[in-house]
C-alpha positions as CSV (number, residue, x, y, z in Angstrom):
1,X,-12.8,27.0,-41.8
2,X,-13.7,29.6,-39.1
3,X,-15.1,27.6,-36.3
4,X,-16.0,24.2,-35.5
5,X,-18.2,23.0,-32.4
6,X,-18.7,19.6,-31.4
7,X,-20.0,17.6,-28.3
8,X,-19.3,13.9,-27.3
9,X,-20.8,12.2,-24.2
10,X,-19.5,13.4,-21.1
11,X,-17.8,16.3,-22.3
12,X,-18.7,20.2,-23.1
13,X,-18.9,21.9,-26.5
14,X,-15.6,22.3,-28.2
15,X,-15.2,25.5,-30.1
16,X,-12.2,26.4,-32.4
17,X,-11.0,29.5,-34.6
18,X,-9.0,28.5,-37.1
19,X,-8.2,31.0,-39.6
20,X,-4.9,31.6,-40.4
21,X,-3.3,34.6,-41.4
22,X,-0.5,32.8,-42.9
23,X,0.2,30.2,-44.8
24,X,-1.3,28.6,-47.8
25,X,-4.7,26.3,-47.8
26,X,-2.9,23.7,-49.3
27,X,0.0,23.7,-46.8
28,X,-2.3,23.6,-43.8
29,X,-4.4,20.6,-45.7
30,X,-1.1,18.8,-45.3
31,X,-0.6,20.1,-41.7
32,X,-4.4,18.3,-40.8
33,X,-3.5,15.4,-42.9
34,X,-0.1,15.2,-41.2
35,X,-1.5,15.7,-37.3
36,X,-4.1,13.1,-38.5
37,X,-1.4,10.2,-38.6
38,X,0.2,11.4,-35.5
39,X,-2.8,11.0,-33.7
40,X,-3.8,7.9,-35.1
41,X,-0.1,6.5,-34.3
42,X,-1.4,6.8,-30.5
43,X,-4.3,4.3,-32.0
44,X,-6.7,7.5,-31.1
45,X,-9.8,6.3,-33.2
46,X,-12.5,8.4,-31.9
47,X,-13.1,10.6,-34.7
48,X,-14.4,13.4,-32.1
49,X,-11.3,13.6,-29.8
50,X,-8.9,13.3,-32.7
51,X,-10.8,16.6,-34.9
52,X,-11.0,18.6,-31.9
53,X,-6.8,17.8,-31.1
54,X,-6.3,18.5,-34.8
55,X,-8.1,21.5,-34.8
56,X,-6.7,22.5,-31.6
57,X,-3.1,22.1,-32.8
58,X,-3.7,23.9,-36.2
59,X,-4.8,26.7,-34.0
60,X,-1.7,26.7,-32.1
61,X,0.5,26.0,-35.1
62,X,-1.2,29.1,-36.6
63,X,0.0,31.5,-34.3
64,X,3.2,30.3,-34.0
65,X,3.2,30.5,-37.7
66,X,2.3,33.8,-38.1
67,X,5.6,34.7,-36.0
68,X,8.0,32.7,-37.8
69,X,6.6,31.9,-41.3
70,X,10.0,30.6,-42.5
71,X,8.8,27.3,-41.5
72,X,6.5,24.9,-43.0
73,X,2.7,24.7,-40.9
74,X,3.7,20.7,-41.0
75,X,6.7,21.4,-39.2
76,X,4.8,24.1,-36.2
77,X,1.8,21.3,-35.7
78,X,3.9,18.2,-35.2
79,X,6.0,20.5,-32.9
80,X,2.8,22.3,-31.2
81,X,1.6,18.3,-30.9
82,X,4.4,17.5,-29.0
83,X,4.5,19.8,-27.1
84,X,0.9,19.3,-26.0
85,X,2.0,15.6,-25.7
86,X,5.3,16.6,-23.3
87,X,3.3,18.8,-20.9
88,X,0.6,16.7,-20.7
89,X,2.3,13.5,-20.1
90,X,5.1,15.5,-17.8
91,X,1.6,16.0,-15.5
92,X,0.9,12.5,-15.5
93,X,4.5,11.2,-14.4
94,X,5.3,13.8,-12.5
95,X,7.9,12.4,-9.3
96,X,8.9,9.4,-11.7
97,X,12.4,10.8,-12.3
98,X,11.9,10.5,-16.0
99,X,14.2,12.6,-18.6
100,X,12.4,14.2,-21.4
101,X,13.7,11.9,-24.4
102,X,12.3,9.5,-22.2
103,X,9.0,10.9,-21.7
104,X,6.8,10.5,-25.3
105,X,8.3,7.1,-25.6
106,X,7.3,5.8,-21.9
107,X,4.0,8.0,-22.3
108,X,2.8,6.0,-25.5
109,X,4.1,2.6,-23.8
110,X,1.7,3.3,-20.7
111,X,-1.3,4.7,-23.0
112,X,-1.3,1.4,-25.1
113,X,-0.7,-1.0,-22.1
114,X,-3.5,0.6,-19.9
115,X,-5.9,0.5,-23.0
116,X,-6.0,4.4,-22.9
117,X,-7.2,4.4,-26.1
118,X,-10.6,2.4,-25.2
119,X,-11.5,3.5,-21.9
120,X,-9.8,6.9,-22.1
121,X,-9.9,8.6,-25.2
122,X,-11.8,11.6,-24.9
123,X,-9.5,12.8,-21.8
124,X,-6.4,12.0,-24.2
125,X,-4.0,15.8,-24.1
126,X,-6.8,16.9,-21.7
127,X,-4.6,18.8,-18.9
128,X,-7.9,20.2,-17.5
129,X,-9.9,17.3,-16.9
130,X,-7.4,14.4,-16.3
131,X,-8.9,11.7,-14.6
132,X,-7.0,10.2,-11.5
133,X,-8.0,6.5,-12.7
134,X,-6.6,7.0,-15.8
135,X,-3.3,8.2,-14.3
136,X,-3.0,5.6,-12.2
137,X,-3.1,3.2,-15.0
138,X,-0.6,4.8,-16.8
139,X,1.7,4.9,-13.8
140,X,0.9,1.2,-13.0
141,X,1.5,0.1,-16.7
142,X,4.6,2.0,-17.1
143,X,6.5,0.5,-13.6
144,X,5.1,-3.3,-14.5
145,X,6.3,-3.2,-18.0
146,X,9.8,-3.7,-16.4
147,X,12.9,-1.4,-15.2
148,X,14.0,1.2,-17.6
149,X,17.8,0.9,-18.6
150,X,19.9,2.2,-15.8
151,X,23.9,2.6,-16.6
152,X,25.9,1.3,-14.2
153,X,29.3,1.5,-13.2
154,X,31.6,-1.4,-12.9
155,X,35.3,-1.8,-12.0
156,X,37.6,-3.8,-13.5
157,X,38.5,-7.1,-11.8
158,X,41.3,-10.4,-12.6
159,X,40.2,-12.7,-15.0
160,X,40.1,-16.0,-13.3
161,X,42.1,-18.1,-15.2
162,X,41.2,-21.1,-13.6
163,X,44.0,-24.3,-13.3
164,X,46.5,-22.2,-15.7
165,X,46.6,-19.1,-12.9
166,X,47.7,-21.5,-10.3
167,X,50.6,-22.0,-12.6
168,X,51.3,-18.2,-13.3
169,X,51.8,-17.2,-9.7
170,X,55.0,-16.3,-8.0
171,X,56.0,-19.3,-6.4
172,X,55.8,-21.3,-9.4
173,X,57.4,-20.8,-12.9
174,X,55.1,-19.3,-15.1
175,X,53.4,-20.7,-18.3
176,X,55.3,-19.5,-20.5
177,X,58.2,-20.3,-19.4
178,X,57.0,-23.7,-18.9
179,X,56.6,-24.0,-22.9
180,X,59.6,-22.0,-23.9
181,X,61.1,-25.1,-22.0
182,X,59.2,-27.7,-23.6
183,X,60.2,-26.0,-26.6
184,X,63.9,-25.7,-26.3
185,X,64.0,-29.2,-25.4
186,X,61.9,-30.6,-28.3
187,X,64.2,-28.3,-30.9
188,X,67.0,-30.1,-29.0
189,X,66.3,-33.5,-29.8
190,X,65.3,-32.8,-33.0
191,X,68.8,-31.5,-34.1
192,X,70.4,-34.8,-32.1
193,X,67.9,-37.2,-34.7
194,X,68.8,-34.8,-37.7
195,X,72.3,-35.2,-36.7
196,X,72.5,-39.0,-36.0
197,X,70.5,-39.7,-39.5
198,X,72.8,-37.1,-41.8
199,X,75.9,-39.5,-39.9
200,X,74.1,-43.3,-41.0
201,X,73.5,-41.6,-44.7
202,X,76.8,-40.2,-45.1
């Protein structure tokens, strides 16, 4: 496949070159089948968008490719997708604080709960032409869907033991010593009964 131009609605024609100078046909059949998925896991069903991000990506994944042919074409799109992905969300968030393992996992969060895929999808991975609606929404979803996990600090206090620490402090005898007591006593009077009953059998 040399070249492939499309148009959809609102947006220009989309040209892409892809012909690899490495690789196999069938390996880069598996690369498009692969990218397929991962763009349909963002629940991108508009069949335009998604072949022109594919195409886009194998284009990409081609050139990289060429330069380091030791890995699989699979293995350069799904990176050359993410990547896409990262800098595209990264403009999006920017000033939200968020870490990059955090990024593609908040960014999909926001594209589902702002229906990005309905209203949005042929500005999906568009760096060029993002509209400010769109980002908005994505912001918006991401802060009402609730605080992300924050590690806290916390420094250890005294169990409150309730009735039995008013009986540990130091003006009273502790617990313990309160049983071992009880205890001593008990073993006490059970030696004076053993002894008074081996005396009436004798």
């Amino acid at each position: 496949m040399d070249a492939l131009e499309t148009t959809a609605g609102p947006m220009e024609a989309f040209t892409v070159h892809f012909a690899p100078k490495t690789g196999t046909e069938e390996e880069w059949n598996e690369a498009y089948a692969r990218l397929a998925d991962y763009f349909r896991s963002y629940r991108l069903h508009n069949r335009i968008r998604r072949t022109q991000l594919i195409l886009e990506t194998l284009r990409r994944a081609a050139e990289a490719h060429e330069k380091d042919p030791a890995r699989a074409p699979t293995t350069h799109a799904i990176q050359q997708a993410r990547t896409m992905l990262h800098d595209w969300l990264g403009q999006i968030y920017q000033g939200m604080e968020l870490k990059d393992s955090q990024l593609e996992g908040s960014g999909r969060l926001g594209f589902h709960l702002c229906d990005g895929p309905g209203r949005w999808p042929h500005f999906f991975l568009d760096r060029s032409n993002l509209p400010e609606d769109m980002a908005a929404a994505m912001r918006s979803a991401l802060r009402a869907s609730g605080p992300r996990l924050q590690v806290s600090k916390m420094t250890p206090r005294p169990i409150d033991l309730g009735i039995i620490s008013d009986s540990t402090g130091e003006d009273s005898p502790g617990i313990g010593r309160v049983l071992l007591r009880y205890t001593v006593l008990l073993m006490v009077i059970a030696g004076v009964l053993a002894f008074v009953y081996w005396l009436t059998t004798k």
